[in-house]
C-alpha positions as a printed Julia matrix, in Angstrom:
75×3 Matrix{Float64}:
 -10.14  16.05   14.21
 -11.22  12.59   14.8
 -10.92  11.32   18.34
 -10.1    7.31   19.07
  -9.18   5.05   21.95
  -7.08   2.36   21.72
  -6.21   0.02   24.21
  -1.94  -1.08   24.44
  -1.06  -3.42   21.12
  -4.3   -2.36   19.15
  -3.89   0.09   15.82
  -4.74   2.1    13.3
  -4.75   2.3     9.85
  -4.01   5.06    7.87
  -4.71   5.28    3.96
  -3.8    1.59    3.99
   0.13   3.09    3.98
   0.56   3.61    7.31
  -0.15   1.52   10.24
   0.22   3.65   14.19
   0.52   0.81   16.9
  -0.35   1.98   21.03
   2.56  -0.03   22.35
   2.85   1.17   26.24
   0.83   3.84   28.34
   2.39   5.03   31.55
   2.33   7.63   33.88
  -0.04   9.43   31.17
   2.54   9.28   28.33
   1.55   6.83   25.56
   4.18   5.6    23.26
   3.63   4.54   19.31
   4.63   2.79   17.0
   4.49   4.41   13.73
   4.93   1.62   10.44
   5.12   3.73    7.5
   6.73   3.66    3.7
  10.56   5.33    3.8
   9.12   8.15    1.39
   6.93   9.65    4.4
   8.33  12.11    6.54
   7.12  11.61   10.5
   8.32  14.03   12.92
   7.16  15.11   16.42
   5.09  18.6    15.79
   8.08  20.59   17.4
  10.5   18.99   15.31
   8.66  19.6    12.31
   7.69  23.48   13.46
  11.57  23.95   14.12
  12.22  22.87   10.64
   9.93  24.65    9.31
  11.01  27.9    11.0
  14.78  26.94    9.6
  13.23  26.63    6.23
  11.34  30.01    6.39
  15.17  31.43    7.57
  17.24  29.69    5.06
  14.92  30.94    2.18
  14.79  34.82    3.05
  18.35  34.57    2.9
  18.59  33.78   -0.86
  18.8   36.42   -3.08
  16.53  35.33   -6.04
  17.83  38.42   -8.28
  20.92  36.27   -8.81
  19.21  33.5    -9.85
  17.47  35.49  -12.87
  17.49  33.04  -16.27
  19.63  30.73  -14.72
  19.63  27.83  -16.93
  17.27  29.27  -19.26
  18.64  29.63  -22.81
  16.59  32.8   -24.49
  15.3   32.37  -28.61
């Protein structure tokens, strides 16, 4: 993991794609501001875990023995 300190207004750049701005600290909460392309997901870690978990859920559920050669023609 690499570990920086910013100060309020300074950045970083990320893969020249995404640019994470400190904009206010307070009370030991720091809030960003994250300036990334439309095609990259960003979610909060518990967000992302909860969709993940919904994911994991939603597949178990399918039976794949339905889907056997759908939409494949055989020769």
């Amino acid at each position: 993991m690499l570990v920086l300190s910013r100060k309020e207004g300074e950045k970083i750049i990320i893969d020249d794609k995404i640019k994470v701005t400190v904009l206010e600290t307070e009370n030991g909460q720091v809030q960003l501001g994250i300036d990334a392309p439309k095609s990259i997901e960003i979610h909060r870690e518990e967000v992302y875990r909860r969709i993940e978990e919904e994911n994991m859920a939603a597949s178990s559920k399918v039976d794949l023995s339905k889907l056997s050669g759908f939409g494949l023609k055989e020769k």
